[in-house]
OpenMM code with the backbone's topology and positions (N, CA, C; nanometers):
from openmm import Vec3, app, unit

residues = "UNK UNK UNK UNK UNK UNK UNK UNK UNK UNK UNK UNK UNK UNK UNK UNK UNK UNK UNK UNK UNK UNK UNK UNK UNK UNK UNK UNK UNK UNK UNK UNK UNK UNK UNK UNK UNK UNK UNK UNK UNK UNK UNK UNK UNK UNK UNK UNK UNK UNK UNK UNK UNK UNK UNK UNK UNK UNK UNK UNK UNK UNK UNK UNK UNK UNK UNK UNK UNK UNK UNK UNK UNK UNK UNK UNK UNK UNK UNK UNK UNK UNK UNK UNK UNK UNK UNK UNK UNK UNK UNK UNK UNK UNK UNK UNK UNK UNK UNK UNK UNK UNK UNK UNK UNK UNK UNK UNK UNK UNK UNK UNK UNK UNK UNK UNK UNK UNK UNK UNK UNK UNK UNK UNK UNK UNK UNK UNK UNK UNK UNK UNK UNK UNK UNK UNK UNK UNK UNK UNK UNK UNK UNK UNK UNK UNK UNK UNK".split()
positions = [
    Vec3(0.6609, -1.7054, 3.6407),
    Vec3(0.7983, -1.7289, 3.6029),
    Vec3(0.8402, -1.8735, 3.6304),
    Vec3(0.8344, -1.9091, 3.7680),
    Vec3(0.8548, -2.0758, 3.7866),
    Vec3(0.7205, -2.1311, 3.8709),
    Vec3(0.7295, -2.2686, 3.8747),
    Vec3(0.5856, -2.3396, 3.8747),
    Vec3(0.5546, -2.3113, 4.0073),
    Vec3(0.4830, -2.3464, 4.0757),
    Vec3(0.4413, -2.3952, 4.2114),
    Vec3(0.4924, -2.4294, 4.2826),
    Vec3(0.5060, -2.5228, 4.1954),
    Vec3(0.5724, -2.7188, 4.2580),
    Vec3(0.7496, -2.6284, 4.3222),
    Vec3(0.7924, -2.5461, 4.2248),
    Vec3(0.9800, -2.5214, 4.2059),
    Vec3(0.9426, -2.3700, 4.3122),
    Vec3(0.8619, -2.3048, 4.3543),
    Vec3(0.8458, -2.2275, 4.4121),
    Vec3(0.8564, -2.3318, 4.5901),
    Vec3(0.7633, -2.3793, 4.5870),
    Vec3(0.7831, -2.4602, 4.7151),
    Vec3(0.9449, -2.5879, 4.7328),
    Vec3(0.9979, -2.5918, 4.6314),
    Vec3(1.1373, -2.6870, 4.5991),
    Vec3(1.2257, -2.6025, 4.7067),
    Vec3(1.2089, -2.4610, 4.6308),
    Vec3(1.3384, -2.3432, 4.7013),
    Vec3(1.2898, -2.2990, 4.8345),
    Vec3(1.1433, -2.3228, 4.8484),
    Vec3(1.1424, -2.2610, 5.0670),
    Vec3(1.1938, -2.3486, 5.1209),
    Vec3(1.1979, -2.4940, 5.0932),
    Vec3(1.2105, -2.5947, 5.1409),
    Vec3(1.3455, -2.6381, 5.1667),
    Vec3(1.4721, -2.5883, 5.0609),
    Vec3(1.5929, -2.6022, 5.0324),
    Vec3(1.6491, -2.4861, 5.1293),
    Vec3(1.5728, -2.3863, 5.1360),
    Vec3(1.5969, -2.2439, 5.1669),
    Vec3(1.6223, -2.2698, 5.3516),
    Vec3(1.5005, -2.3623, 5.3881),
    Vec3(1.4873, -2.3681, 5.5314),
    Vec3(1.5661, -2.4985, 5.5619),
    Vec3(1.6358, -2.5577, 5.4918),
    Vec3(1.7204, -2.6837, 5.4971),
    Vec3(1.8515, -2.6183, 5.4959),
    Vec3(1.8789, -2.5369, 5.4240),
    Vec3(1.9914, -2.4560, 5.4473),
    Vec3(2.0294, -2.4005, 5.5731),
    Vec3(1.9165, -2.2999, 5.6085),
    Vec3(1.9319, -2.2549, 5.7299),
    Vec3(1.9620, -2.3538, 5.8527),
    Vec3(1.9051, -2.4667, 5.8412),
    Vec3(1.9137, -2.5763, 5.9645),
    Vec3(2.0024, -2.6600, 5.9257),
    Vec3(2.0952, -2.6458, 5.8480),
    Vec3(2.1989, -2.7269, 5.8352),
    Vec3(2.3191, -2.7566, 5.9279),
    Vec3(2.3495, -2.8956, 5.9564),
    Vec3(2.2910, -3.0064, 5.9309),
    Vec3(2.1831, -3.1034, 5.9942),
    Vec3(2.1205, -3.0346, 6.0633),
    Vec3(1.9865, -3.1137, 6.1506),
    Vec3(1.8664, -3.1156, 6.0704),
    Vec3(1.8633, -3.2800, 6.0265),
    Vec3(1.7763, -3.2931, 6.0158),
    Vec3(1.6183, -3.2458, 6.0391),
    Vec3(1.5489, -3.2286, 5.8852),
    Vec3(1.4310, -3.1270, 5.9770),
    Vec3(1.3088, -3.2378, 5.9390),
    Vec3(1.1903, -3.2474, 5.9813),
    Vec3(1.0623, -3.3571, 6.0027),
    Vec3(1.0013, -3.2803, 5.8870),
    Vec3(0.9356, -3.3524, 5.7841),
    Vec3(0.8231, -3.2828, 5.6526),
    Vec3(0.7234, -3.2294, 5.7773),
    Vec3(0.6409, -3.2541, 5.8605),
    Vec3(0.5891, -3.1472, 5.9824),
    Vec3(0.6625, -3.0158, 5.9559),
    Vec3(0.7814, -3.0259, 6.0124),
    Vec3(0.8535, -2.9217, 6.0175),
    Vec3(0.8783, -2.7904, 5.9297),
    Vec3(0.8846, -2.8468, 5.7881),
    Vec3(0.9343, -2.7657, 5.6823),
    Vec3(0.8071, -2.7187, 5.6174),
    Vec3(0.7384, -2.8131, 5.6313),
    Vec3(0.5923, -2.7601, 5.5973),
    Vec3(0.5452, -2.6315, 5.7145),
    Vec3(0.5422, -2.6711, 5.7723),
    Vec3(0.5097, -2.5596, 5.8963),
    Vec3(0.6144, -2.4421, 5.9127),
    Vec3(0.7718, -2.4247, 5.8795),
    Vec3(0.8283, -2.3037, 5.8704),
    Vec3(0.8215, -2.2617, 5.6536),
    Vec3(0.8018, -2.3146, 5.6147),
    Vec3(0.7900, -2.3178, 5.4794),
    Vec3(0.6353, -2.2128, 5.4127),
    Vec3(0.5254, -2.3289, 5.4869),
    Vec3(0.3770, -2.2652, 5.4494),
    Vec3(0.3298, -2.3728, 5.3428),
    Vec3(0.3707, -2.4773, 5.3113),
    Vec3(0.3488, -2.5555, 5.1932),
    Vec3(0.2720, -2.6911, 5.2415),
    Vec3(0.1663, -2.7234, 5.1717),
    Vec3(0.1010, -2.8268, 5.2652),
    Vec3(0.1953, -2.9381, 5.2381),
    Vec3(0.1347, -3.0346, 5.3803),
    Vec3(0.2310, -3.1555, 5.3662),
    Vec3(0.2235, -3.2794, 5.2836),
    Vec3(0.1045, -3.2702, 5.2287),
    Vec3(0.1195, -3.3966, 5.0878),
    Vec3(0.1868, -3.3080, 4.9895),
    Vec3(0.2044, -3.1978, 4.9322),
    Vec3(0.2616, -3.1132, 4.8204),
    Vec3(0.3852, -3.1353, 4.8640),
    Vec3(0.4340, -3.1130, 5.0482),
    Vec3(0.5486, -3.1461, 5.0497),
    Vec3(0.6214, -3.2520, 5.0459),
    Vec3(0.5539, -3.3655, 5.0516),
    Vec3(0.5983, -3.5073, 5.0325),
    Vec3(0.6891, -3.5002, 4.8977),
    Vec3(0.5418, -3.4799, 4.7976),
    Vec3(0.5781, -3.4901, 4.6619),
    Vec3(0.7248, -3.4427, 4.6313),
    Vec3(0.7351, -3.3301, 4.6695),
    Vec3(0.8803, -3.2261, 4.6554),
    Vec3(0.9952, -3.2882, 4.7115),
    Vec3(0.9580, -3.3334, 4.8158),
    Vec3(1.0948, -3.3584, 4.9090),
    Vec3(1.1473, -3.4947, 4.8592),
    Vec3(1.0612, -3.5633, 4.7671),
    Vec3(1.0920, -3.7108, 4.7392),
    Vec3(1.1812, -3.6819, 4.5646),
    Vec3(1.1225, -3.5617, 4.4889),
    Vec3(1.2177, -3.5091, 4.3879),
    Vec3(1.3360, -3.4531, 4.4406),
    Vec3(1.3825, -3.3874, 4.5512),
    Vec3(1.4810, -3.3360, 4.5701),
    Vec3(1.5584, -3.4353, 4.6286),
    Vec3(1.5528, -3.5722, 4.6989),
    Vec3(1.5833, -3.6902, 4.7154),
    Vec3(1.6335, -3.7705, 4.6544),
    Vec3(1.5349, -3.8010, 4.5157),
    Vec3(1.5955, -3.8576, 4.4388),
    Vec3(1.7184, -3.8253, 4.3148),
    Vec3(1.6826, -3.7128, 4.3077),
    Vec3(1.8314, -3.6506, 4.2402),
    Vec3(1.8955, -3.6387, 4.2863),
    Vec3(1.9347, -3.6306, 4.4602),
    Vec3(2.0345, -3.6112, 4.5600),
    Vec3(2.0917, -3.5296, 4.5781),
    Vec3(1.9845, -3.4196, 4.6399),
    Vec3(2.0297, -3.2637, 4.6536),
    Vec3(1.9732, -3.2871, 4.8301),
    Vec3(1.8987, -3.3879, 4.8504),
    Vec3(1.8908, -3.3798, 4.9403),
    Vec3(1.8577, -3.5344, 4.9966),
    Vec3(1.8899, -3.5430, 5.1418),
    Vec3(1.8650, -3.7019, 5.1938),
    Vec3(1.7466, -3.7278, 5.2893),
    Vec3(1.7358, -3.8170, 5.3062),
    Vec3(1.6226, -3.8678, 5.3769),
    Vec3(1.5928, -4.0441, 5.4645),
    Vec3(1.6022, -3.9803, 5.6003),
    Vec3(1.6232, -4.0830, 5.7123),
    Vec3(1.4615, -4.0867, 5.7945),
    Vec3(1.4319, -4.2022, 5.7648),
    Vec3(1.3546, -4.2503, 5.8476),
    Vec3(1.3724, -4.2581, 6.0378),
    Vec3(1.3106, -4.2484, 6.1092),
    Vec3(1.3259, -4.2665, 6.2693),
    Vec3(1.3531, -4.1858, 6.3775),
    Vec3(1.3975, -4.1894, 6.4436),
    Vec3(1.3539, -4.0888, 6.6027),
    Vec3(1.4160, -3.9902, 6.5618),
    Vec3(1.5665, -3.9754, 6.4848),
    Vec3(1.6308, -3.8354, 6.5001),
    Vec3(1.6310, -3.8159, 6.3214),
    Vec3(1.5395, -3.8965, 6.2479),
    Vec3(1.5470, -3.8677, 6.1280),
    Vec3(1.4593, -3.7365, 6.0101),
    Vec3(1.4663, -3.7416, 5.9524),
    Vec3(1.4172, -3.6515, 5.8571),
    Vec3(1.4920, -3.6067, 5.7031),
    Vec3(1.4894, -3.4475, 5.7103),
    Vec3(1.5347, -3.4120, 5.5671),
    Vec3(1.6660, -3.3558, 5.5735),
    Vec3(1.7959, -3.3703, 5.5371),
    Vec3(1.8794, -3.2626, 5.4858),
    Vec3(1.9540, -3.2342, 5.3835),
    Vec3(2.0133, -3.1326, 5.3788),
    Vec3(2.0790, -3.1289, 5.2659),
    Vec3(2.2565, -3.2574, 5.2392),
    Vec3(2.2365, -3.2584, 5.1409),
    Vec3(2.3577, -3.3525, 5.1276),
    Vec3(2.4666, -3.3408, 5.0878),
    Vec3(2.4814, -3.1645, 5.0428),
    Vec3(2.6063, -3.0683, 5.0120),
    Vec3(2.5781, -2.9360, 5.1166),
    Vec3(2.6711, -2.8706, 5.1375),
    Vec3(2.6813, -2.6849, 5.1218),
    Vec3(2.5659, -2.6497, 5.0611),
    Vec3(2.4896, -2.5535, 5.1015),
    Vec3(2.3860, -2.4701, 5.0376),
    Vec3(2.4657, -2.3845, 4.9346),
    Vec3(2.6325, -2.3812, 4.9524),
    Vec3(2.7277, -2.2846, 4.8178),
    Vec3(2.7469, -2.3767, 4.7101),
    Vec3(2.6726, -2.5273, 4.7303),
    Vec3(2.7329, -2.6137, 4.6282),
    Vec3(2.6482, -2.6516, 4.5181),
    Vec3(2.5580, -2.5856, 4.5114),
    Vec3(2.4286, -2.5903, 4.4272),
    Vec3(2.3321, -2.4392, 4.4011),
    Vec3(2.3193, -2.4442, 4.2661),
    Vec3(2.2083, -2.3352, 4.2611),
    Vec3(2.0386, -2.3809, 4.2592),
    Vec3(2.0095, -2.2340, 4.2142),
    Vec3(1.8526, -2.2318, 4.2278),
    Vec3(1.8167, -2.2671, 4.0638),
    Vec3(1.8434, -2.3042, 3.9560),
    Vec3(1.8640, -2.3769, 3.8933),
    Vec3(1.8337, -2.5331, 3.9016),
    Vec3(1.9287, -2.5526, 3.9884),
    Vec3(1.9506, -2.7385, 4.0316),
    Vec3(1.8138, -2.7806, 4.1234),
    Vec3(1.7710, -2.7111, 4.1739),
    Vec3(1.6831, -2.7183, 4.2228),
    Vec3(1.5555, -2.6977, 4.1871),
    Vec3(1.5647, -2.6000, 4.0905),
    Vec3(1.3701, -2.6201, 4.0076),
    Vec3(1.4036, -2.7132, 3.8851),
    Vec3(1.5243, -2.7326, 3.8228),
    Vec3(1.4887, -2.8902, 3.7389),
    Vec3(1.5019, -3.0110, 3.7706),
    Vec3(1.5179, -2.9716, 3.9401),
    Vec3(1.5215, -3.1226, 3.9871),
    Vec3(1.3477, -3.1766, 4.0235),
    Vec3(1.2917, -3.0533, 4.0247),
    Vec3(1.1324, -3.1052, 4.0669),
    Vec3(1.0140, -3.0570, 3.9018),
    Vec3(1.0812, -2.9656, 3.8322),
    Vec3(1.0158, -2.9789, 3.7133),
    Vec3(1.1519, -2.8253, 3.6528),
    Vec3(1.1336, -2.9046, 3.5313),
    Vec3(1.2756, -2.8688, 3.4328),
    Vec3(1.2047, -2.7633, 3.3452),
    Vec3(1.2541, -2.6824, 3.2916),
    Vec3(1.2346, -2.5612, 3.2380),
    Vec3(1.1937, -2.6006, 3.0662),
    Vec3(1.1126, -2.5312, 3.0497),
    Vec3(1.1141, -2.6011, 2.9291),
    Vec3(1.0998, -2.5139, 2.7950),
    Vec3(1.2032, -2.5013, 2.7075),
    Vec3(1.2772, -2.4173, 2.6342),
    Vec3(1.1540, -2.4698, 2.4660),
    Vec3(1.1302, -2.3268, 2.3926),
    Vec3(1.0862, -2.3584, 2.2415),
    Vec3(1.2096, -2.3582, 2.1777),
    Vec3(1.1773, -2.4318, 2.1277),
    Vec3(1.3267, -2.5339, 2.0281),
    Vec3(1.2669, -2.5135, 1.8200),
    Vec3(1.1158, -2.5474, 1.8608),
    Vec3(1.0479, -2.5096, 1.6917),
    Vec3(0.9490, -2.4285, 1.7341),
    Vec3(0.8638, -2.4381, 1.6338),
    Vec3(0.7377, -2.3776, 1.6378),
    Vec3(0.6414, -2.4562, 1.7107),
    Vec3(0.6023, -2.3639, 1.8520),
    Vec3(0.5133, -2.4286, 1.9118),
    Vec3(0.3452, -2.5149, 1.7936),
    Vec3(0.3541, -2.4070, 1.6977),
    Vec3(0.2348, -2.3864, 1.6125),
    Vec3(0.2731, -2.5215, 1.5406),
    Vec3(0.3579, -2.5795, 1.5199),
    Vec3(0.4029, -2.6948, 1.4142),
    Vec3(0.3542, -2.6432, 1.2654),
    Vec3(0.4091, -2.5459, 1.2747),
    Vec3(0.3631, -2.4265, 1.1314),
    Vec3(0.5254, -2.4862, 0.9904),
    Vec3(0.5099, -2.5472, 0.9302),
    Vec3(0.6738, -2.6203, 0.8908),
    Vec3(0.7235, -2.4874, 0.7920),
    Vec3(0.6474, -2.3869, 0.7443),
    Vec3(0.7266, -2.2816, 0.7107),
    Vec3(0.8264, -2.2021, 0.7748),
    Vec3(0.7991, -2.2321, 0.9603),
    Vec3(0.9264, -2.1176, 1.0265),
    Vec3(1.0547, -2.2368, 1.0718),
    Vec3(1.1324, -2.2133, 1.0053),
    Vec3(1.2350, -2.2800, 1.0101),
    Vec3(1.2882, -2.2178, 1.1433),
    Vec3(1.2985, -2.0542, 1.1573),
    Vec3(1.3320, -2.0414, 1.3158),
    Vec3(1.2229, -2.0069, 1.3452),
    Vec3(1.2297, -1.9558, 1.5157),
    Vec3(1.1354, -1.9040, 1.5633),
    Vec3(1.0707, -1.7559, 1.5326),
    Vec3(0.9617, -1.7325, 1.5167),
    Vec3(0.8879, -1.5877, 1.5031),
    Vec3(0.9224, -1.5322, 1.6085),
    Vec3(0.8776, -1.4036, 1.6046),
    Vec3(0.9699, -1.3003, 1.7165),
    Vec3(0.9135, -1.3196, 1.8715),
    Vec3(0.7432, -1.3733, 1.8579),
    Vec3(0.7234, -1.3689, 1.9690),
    Vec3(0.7615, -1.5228, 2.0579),
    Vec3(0.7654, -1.6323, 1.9640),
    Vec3(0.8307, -1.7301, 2.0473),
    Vec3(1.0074, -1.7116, 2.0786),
    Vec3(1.0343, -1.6267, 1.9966),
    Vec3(1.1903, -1.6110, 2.0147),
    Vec3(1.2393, -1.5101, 2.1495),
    Vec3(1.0981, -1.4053, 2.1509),
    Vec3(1.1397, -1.3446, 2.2499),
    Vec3(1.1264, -1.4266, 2.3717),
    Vec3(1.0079, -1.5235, 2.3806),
    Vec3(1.0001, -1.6023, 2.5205),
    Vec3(1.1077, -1.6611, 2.5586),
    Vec3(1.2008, -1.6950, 2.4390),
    Vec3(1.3455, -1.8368, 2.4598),
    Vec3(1.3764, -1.7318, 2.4888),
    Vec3(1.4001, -1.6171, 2.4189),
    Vec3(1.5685, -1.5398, 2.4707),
    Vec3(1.5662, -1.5154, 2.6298),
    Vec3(1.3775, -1.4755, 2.6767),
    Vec3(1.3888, -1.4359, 2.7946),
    Vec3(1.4342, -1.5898, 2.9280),
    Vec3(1.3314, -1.6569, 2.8668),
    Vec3(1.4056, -1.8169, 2.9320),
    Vec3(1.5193, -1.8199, 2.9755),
    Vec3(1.6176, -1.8224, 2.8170),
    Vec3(1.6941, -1.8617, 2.8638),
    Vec3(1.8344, -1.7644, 2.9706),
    Vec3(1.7645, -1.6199, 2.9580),
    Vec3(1.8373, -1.5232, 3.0431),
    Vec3(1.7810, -1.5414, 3.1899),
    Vec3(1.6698, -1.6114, 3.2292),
    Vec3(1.6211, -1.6239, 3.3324),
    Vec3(1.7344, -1.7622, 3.4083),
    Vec3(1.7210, -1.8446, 3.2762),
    Vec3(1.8148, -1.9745, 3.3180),
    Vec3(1.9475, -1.9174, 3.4081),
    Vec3(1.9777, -1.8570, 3.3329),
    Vec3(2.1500, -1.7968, 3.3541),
    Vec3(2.1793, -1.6947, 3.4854),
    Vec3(2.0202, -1.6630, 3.5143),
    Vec3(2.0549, -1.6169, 3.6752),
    Vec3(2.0566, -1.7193, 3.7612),
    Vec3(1.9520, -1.7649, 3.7077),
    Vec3(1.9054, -1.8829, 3.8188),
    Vec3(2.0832, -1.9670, 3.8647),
    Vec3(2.1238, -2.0103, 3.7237),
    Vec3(2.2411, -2.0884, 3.7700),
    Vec3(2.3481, -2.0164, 3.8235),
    Vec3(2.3364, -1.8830, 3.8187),
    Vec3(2.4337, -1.8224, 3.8750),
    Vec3(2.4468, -1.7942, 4.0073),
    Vec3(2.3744, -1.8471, 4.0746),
    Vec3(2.2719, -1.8001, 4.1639),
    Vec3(2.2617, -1.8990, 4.3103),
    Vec3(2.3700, -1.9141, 4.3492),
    Vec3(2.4061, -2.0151, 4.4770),
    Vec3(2.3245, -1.9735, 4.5803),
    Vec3(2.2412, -2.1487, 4.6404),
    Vec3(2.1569, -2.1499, 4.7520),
    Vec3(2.1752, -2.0629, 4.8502),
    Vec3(2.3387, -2.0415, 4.8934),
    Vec3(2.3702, -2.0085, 4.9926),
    Vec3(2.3307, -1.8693, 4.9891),
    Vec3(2.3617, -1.7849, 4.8599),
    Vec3(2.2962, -1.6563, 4.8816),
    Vec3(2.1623, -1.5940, 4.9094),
    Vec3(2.0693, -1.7045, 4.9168),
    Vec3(1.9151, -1.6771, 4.9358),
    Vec3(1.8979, -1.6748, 5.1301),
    Vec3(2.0480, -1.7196, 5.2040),
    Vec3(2.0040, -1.6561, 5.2673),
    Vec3(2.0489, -1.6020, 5.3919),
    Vec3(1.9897, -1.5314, 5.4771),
    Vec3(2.0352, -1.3851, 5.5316),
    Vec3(2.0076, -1.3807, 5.6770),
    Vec3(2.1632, -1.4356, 5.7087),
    Vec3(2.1599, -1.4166, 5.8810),
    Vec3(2.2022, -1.3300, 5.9310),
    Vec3(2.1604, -1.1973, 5.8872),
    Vec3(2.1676, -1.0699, 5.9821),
    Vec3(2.0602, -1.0804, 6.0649),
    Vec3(2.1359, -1.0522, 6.2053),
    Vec3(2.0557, -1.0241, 6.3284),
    Vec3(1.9274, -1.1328, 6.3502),
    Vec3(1.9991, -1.2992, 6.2700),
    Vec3(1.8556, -1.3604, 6.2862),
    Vec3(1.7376, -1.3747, 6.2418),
    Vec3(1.7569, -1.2813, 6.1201),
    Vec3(1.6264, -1.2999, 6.0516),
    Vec3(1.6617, -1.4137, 5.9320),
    Vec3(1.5475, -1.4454, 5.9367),
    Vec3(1.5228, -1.5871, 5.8504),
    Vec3(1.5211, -1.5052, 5.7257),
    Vec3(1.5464, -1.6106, 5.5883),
    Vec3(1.5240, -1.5371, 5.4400),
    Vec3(1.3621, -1.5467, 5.4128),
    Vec3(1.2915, -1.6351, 5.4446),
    Vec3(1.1739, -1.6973, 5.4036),
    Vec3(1.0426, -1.5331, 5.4363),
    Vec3(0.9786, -1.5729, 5.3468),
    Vec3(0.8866, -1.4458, 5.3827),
    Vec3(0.8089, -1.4212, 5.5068),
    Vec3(0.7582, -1.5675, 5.5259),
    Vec3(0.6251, -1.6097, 5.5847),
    Vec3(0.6891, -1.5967, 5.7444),
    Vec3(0.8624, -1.6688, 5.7649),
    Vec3(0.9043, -1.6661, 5.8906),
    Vec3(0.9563, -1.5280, 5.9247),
    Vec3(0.9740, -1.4553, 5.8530),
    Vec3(0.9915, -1.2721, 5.9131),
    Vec3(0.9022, -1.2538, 5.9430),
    Vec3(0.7353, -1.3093, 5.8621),
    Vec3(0.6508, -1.2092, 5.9703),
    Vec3(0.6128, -1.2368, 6.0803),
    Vec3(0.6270, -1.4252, 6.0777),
    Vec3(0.5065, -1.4786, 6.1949),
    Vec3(0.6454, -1.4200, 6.3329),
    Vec3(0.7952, -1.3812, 6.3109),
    Vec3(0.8404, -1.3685, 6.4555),
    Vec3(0.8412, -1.1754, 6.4339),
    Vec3(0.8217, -1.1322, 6.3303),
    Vec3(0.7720, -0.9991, 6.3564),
    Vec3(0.6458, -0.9839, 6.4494),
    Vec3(0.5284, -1.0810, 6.3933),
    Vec3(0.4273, -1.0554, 6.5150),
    Vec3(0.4722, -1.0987, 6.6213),
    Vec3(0.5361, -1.1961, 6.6173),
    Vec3(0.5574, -1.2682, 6.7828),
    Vec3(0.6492, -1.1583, 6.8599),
    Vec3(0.7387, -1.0911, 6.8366),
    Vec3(0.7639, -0.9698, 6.9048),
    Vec3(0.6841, -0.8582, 6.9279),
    Vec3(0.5863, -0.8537, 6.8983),
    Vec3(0.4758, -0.7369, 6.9161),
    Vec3(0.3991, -0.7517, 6.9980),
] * unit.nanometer
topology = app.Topology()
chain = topology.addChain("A")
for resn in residues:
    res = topology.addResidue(resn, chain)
    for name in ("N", "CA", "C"):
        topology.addAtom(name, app.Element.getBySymbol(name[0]), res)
């Protein structure tokens, strides 16, 4: 459904949320995230430069967010590291289908209903401080084991 790259965008946003506003170390997010740390470079320098998120060099520096996790969706965030990308003609460059055939039409329609959650779809709701549990998958389990 979404790439890699926009799968690791949202743990990363996800665990920036949660630690908001303290600055967190690419060490850091990589290590509560699960995403290696050159992949996370790459990411954290797209979410930077569109300015969803900031970035300070030095002793108390690192990553954070630069709005509300309510002020942005999950949307803004996978086309800020790779953009969705919609059939507009015929992938086939076939010049008889003026629209799309049913099966590229069904992929847009589904696209673009996927789009429309996504934007509907504020950071802040991804995530879930009941009783302390983190939203992220990987950090429910590693303090599920650590209580055991």
């Amino acid at each position: 459904m979404i790439s890699q790259t926009a799968e690791y965008a949202l743990r990363a946003i996800v665990h920036l949320a949660q630690t908001h506003p303290v600055p967190q170390t690419a060490a850091n997010i990589a290590e509560k995230t699960h995403v290696p740390v050159p992949y996370l470079s790459k990411v954290m320098q797209s979410l930077t430069r569109v300015g969803l998120v900031s970035s300070q060099r030095g002793l108390h520096g690192g990553f954070a967010l630069v709005q509300i996790a309510s002020s942005f969706s999950v949307l803004d965030v996978i086309t800020a590291v790779e953009p969705l990308h919609h059939i507009r003609s015929c992938p086939l460059k076939i010049e008889e289908h003026k629209t799309l055939c049913m099966l590229h039409g069904t992929l847009e329609d589904a696209l673009l209903r996927m789009e429309e959650v996504y934007a509907a779809t504020p950071i802040d709701r991804l995530l879930d401080e009941r009783a302390g549990i983190r939203s992220l998958c990987g950090c429910l389990r590693e303090e599920m084991a650590a209580a055991n």
